[in-house]
N, CA, C and O atoms as a GROMACS GRO file, in nm:
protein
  444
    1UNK      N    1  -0.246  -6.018   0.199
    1UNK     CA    2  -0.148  -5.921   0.245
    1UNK      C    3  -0.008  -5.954   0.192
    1UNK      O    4   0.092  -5.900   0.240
    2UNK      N    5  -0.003  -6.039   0.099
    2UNK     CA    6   0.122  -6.117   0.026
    2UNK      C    7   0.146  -6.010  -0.077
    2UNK      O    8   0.251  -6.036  -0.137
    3UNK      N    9   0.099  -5.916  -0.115
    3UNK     CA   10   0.118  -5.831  -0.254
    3UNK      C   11   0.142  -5.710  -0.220
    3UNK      O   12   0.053  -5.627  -0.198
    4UNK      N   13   0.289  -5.683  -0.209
    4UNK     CA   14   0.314  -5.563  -0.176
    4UNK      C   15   0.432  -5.486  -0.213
    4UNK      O   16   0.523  -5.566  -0.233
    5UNK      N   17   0.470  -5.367  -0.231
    5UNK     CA   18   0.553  -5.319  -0.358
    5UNK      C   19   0.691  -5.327  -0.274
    5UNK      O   20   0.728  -5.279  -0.167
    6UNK      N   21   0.757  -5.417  -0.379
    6UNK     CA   22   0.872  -5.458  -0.370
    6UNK      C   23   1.007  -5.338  -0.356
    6UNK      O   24   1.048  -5.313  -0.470
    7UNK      N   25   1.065  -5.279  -0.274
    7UNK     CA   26   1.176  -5.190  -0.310
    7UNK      C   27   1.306  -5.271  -0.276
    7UNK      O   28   1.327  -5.365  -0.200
    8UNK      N   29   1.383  -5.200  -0.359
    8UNK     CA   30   1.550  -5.246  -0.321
    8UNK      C   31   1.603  -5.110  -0.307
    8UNK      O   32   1.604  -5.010  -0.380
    9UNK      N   33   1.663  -5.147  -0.145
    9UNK     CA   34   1.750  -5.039  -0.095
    9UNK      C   35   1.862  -5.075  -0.134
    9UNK      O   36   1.928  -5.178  -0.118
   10UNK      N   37   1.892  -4.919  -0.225
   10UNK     CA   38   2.055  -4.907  -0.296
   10UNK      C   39   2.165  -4.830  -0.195
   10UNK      O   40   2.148  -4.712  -0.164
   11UNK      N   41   2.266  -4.900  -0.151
   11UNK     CA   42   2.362  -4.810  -0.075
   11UNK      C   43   2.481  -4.859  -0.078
   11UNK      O   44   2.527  -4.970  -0.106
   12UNK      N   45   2.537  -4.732  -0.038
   12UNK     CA   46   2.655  -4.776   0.008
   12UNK      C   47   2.714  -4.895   0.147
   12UNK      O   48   2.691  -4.884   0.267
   13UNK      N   49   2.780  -4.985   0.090
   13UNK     CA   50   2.838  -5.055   0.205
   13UNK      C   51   2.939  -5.051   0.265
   13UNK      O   52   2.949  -5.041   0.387
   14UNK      N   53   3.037  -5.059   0.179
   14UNK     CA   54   3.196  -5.048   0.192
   14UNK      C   55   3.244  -4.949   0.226
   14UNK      O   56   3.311  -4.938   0.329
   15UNK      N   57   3.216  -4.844   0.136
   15UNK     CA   58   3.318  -4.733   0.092
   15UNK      C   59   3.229  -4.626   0.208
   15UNK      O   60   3.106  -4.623   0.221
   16UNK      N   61   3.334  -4.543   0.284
   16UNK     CA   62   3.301  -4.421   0.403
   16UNK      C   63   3.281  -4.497   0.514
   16UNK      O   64   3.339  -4.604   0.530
   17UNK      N   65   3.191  -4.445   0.606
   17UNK     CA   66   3.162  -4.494   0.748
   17UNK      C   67   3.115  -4.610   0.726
   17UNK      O   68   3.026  -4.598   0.641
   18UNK      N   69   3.130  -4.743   0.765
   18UNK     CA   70   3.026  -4.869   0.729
   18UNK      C   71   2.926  -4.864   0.849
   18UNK      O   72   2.834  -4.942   0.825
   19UNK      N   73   2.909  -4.796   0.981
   19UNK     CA   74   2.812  -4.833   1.043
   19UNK      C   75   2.713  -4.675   1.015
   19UNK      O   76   2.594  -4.702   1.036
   20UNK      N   77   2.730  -4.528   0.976
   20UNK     CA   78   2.638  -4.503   0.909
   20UNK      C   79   2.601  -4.546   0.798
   20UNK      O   80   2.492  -4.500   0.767
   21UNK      N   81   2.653  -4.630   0.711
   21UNK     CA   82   2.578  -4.653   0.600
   21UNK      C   83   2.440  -4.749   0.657
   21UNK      O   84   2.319  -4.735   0.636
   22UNK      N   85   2.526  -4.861   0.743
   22UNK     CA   86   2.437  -4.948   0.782
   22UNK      C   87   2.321  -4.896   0.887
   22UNK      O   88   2.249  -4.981   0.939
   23UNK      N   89   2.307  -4.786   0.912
   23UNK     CA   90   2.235  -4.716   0.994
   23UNK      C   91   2.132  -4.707   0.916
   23UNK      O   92   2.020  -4.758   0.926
   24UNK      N   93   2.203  -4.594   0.790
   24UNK     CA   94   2.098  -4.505   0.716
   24UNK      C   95   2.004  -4.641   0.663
   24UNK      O   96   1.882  -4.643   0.679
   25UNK      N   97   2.076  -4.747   0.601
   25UNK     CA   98   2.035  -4.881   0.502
   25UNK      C   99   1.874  -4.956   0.613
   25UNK      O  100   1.768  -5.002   0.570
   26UNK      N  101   1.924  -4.941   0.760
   26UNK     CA  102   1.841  -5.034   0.863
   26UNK      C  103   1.690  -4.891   0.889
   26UNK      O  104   1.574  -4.925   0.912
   27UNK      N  105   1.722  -4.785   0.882
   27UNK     CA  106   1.641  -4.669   0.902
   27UNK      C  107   1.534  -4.644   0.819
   27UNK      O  108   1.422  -4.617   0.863
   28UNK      N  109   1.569  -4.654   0.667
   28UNK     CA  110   1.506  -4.703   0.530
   28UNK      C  111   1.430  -4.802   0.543
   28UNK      O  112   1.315  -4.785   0.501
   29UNK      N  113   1.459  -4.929   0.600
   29UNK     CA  114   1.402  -5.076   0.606
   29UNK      C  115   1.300  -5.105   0.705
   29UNK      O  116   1.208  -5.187   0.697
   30UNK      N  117   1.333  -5.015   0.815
   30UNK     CA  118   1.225  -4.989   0.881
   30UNK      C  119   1.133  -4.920   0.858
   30UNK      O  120   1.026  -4.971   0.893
   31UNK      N  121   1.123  -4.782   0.794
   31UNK     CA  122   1.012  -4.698   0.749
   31UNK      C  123   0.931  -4.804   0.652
   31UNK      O  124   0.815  -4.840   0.671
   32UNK      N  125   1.028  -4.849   0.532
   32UNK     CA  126   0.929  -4.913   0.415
   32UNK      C  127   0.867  -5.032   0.513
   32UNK      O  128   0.747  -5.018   0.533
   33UNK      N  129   0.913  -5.116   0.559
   33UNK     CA  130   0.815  -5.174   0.656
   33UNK      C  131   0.671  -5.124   0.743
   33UNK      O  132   0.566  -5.187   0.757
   34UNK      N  133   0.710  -4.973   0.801
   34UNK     CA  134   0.604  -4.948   0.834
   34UNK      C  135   0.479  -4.865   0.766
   34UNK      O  136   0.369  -4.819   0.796
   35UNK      N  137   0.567  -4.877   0.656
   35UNK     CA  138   0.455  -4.814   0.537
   35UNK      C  139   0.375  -4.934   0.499
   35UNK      O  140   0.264  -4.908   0.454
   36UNK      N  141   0.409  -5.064   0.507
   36UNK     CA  142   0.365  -5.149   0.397
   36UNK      C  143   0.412  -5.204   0.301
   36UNK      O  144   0.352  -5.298   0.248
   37UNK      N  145   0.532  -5.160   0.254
   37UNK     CA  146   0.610  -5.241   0.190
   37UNK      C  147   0.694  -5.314   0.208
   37UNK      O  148   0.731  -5.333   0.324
   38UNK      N  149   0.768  -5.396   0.080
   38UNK     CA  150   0.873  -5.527   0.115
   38UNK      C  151   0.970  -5.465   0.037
   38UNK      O  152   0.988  -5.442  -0.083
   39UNK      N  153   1.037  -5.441   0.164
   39UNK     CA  154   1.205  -5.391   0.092
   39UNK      C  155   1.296  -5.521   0.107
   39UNK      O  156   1.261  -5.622   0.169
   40UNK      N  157   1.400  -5.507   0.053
   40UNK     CA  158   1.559  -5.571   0.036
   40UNK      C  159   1.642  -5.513   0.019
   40UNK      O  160   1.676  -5.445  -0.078
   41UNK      N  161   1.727  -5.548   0.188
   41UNK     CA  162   1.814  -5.448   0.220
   41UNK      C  163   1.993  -5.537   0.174
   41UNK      O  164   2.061  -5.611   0.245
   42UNK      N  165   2.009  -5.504   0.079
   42UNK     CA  166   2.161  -5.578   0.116
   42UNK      C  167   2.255  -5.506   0.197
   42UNK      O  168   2.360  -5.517   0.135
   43UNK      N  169   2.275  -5.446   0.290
   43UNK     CA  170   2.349  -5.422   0.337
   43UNK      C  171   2.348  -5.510   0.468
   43UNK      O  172   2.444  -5.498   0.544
   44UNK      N  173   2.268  -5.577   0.492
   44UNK     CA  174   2.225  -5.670   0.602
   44UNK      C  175   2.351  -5.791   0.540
   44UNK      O  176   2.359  -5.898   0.600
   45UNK      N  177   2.427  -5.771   0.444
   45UNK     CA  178   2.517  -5.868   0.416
   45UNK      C  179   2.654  -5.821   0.482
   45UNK      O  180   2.764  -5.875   0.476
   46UNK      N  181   2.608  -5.688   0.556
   46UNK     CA  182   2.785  -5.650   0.654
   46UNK      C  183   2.781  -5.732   0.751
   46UNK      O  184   2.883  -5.731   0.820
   47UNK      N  185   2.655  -5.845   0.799
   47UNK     CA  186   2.665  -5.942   0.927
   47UNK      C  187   2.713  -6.067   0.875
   47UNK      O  188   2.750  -6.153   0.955
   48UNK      N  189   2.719  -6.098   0.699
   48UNK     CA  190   2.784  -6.239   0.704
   48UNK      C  191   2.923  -6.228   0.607
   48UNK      O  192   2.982  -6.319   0.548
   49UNK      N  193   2.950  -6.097   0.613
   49UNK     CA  194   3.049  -6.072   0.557
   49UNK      C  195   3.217  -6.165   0.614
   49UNK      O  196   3.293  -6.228   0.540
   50UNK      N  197   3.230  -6.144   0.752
   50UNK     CA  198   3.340  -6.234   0.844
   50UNK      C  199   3.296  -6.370   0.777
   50UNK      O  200   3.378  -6.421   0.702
   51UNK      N  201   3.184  -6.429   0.796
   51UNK     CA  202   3.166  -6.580   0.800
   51UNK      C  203   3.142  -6.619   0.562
   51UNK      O  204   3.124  -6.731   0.515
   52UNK      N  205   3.152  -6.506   0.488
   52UNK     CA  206   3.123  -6.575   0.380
   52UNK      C  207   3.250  -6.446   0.270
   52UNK      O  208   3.211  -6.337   0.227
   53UNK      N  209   3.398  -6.504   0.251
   53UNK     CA  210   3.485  -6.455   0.184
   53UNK      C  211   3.416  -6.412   0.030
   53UNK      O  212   3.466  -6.495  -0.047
   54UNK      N  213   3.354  -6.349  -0.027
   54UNK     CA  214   3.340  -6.320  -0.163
   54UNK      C  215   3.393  -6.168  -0.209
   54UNK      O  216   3.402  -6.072  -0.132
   55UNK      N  217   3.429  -6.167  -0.366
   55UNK     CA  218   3.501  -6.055  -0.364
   55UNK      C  219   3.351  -5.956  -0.396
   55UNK      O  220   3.246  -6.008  -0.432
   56UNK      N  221   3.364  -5.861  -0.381
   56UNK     CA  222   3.253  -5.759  -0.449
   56UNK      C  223   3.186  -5.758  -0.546
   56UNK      O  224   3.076  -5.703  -0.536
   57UNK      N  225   3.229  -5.825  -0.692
   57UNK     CA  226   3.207  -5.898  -0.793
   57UNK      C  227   3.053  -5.991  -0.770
   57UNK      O  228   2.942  -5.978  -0.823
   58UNK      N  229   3.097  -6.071  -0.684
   58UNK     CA  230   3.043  -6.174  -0.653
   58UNK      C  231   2.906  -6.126  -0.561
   58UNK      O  232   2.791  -6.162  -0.589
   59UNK      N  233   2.940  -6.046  -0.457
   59UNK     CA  234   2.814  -5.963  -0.404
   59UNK      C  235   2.695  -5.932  -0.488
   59UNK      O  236   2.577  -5.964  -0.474
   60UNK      N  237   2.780  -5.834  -0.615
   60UNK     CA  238   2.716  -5.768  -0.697
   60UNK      C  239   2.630  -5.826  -0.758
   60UNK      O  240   2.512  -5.792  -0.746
   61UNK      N  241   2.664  -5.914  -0.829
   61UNK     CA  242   2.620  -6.020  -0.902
   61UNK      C  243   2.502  -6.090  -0.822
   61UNK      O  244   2.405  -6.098  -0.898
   62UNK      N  245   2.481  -6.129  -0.731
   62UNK     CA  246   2.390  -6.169  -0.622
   62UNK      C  247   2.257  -6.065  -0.614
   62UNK      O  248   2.138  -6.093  -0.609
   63UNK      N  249   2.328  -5.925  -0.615
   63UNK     CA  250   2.243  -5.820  -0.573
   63UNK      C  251   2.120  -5.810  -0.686
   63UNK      O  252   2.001  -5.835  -0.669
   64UNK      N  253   2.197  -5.758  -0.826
   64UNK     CA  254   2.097  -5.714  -0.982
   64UNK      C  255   1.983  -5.823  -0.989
   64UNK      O  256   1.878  -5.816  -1.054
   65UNK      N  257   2.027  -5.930  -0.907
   65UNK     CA  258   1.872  -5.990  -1.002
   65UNK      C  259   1.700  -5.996  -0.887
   65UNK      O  260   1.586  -6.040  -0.897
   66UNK      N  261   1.793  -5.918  -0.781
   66UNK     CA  262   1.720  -5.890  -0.684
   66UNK      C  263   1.656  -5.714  -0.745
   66UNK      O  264   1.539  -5.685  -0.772
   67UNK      N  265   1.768  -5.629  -0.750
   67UNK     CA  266   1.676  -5.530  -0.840
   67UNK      C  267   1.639  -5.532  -0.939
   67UNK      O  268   1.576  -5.429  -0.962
   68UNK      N  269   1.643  -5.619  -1.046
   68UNK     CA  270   1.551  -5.706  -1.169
   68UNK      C  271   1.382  -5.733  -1.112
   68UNK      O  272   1.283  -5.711  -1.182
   69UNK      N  273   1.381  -5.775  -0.999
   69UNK     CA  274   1.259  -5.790  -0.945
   69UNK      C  275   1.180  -5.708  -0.852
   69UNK      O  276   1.068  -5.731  -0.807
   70UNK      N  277   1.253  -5.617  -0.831
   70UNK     CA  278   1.211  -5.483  -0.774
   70UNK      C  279   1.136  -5.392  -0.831
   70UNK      O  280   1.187  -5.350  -0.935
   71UNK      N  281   0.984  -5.322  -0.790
   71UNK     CA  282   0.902  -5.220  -0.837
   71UNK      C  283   1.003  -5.098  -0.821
   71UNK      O  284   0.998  -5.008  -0.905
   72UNK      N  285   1.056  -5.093  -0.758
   72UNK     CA  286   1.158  -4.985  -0.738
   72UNK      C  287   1.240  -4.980  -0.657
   72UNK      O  288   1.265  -5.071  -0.577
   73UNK      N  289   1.325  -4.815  -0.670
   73UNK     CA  290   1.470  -4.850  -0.617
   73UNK      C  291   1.488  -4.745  -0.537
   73UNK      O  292   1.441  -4.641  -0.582
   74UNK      N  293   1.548  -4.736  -0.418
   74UNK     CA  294   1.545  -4.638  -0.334
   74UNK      C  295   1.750  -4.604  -0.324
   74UNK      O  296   1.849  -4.652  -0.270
   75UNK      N  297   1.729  -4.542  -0.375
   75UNK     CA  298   1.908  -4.491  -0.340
   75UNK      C  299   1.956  -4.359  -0.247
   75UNK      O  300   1.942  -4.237  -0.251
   76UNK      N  301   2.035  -4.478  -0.142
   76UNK     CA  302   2.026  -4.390  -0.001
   76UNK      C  303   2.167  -4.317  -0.066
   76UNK      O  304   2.226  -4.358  -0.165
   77UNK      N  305   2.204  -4.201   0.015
   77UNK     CA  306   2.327  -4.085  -0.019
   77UNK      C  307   2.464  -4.167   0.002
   77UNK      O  308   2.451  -4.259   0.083
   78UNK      N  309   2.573  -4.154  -0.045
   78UNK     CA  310   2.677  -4.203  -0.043
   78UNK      C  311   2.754  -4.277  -0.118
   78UNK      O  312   2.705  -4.380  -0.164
   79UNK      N  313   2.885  -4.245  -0.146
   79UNK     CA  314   2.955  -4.258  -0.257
   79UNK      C  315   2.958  -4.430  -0.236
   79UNK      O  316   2.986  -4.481  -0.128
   80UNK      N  317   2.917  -4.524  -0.378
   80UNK     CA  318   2.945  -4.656  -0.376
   80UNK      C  319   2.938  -4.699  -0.541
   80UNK      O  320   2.845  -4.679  -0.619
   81UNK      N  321   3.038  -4.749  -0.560
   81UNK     CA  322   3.044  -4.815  -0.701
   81UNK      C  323   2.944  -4.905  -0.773
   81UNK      O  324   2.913  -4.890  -0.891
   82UNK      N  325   2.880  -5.031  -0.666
   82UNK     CA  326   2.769  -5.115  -0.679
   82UNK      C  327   2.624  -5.053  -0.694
   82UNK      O  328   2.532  -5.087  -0.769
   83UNK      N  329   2.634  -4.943  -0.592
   83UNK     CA  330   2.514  -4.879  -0.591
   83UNK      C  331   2.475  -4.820  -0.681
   83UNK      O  332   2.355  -4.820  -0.704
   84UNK      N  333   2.581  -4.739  -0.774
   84UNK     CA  334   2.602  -4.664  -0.951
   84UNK      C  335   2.535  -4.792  -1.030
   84UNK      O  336   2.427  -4.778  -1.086
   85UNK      N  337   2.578  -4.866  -1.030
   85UNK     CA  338   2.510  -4.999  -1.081
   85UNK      C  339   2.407  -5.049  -1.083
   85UNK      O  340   2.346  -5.091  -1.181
   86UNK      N  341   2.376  -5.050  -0.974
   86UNK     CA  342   2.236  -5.086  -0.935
   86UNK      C  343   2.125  -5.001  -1.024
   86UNK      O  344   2.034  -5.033  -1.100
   87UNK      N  345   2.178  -4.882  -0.977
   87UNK     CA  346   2.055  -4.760  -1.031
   87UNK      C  347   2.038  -4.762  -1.183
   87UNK      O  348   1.932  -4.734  -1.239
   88UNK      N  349   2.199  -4.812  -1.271
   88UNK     CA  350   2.202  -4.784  -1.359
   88UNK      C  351   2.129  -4.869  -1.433
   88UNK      O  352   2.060  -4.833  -1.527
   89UNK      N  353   2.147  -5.060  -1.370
   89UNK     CA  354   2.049  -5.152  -1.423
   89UNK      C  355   1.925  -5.098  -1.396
   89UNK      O  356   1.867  -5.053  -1.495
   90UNK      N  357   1.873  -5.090  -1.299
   90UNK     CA  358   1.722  -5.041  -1.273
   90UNK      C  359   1.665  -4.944  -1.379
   90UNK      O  360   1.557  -4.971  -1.431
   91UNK      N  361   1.727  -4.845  -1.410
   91UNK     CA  362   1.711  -4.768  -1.515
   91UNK      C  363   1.695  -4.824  -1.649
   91UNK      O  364   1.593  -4.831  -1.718
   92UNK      N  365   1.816  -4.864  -1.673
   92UNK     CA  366   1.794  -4.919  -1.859
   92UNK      C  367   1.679  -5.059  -1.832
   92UNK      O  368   1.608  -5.089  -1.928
   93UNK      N  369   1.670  -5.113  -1.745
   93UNK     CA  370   1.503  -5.180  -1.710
   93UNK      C  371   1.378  -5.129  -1.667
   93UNK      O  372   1.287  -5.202  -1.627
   94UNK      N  373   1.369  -4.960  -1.676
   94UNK     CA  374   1.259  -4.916  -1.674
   94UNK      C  375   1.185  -4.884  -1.496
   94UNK      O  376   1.078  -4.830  -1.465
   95UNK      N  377   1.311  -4.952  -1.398
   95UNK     CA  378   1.297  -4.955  -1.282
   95UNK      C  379   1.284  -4.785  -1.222
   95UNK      O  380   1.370  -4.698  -1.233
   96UNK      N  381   1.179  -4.776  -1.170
   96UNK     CA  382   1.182  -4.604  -1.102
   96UNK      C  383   1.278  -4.627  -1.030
   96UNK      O  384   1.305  -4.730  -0.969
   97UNK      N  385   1.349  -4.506  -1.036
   97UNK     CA  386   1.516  -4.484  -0.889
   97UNK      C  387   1.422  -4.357  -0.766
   97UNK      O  388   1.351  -4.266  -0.810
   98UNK      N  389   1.433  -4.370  -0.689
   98UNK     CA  390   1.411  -4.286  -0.620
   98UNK      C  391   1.566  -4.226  -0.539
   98UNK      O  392   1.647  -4.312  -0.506
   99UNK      N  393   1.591  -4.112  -0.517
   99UNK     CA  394   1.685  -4.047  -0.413
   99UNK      C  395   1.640  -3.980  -0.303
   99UNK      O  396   1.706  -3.905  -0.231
  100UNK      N  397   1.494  -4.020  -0.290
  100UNK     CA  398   1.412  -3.984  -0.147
  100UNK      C  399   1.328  -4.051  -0.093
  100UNK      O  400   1.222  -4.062  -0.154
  101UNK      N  401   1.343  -4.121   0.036
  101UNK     CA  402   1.225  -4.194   0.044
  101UNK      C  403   1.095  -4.122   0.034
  101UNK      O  404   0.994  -4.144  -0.033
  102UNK      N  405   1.130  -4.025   0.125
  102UNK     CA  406   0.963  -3.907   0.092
  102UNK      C  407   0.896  -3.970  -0.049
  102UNK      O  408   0.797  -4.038  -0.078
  103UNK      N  409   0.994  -3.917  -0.110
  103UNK     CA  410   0.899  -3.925  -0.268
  103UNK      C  411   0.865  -4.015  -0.322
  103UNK      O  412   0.766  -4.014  -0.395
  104UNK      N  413   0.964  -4.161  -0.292
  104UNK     CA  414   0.886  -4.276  -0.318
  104UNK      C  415   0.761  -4.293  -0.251
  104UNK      O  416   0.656  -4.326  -0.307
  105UNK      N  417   0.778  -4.264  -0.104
  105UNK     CA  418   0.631  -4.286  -0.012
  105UNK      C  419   0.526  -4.234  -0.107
  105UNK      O  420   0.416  -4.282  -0.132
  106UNK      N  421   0.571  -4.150  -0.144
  106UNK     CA  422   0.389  -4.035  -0.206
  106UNK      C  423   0.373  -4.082  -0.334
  106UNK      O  424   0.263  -4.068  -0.388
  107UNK      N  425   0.475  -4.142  -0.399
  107UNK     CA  426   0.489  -4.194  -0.528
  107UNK      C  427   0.465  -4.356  -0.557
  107UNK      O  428   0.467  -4.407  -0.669
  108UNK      N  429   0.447  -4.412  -0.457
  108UNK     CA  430   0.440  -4.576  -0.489
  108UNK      C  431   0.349  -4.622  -0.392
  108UNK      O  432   0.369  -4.644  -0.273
  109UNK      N  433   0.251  -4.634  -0.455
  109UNK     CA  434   0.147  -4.681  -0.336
  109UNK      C  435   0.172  -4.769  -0.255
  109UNK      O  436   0.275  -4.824  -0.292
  110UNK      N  437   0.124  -4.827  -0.134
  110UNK     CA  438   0.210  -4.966  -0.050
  110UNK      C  439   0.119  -5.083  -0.066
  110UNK      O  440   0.140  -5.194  -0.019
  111UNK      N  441  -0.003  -5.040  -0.150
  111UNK     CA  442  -0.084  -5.187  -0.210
  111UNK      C  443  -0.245  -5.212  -0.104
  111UNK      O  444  -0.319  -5.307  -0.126
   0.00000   0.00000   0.00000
């Protein structure tokens, strides 16, 4: 039960409401969970944000090699600079983007 399709939830953190983002980001993480899959949510980094000073840069950088290893990419709605990024590495690496979970569900088996 160790083999199971990897997603990275793409969102916004910063930029607009930070506790809907972190809503929509925890709402996502729960469904792919109860589908069967293993997501990675960075937005779960708005809880060590107070306790760990890094600039965004530095986030970022942390994030890509986590969607480097991702079967795919789920990009929740909302304007974010990192998240443009994300999708954009995932892409020129061949990474599927999804902009619905629906369609990933019907589209990526959960193994």
């Amino acid at each position: 039960d160790f083999i199971k399709v990897k997603v990275y939830i793409s969102c916004p953190i910063t930029l607009g409401d930070k506790i809907h983002n972190l809503d929509q980001s925890l709402r996502a993480y729960r469904t792919l969970i109860e589908a069967g899959y293993a997501p990675f949510n960075p937005a779960l980094t708005y809880f060590v944000v107070p306790f760990i000073s890094a600039p965004h840069d530095t986030w970022l950088s942390c994030d890509i090699p986590w969607v480097l290893c991702a079967d795919c990419l789920l990009r929740l709605p909302g304007e974010s600079i990192g998240a443009e990024h994300e999708c954009a590495v995932a892409i020129a690496h061949g990474i599927p983007v999804y902009n619905d979970i629906s369609l990933l569900l019907a589209s990526e088996p959960s193994c």
